[in-house]
C-alpha positions in Angstrom: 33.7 -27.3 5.8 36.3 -24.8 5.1 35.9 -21.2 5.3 36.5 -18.2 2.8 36.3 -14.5 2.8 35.2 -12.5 0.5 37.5 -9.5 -0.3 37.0 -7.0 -2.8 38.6 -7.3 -5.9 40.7 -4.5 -8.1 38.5 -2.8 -10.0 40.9 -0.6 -11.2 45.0 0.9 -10.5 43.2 4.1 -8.9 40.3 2.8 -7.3 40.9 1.9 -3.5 37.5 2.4 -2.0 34.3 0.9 -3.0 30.6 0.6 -1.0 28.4 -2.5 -1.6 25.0 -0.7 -2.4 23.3 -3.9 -2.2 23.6 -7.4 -1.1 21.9 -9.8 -3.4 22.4 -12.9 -0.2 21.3 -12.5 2.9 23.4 -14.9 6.3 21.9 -19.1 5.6 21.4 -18.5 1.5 23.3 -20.7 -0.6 25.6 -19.7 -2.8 27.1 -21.2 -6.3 29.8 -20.4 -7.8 30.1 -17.6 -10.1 26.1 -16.3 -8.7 26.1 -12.3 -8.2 26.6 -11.7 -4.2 26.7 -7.6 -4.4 26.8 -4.8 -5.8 29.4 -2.3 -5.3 29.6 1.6 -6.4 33.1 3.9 -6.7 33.5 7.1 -7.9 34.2 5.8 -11.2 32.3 2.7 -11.8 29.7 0.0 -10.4 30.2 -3.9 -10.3 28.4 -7.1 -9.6 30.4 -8.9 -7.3 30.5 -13.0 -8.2 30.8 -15.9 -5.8 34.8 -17.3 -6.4 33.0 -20.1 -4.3 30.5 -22.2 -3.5 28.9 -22.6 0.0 26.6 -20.8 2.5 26.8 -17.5 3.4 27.6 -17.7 7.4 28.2 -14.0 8.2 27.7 -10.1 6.6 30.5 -7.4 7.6 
């Protein structure tokens, strides 16, 4: 099994800090591809973050 992290995508030229306000997996779940992980908040906007894979979530940061 290979692993992947998670990194936050652009969500914007001026936008270079974001805070996950929620995480919608917790370490164990199963993820698919594409499923909501998170939710993140900026100054300017909020997001769902999606899975780019599928797999099991093995640790939070």
């Amino acid at each position: 099994m290979a692993n992947f992290e998670l990194v936050m995508p652009k969500l914007g030229e001026s936008i270079i800090e974001a805070t996950i306000v929620r995480w919608h997996k917790k370490e164990g779940d199963l993820v698919v591809e594409d499923e909501s992980i998170a939710d993140l908040a900026t100054d300017k906007v909020d997001s769902e973050i999606p899975s780019p894979v599928e797999g099991i979530v093995t640790k939070l940061f």
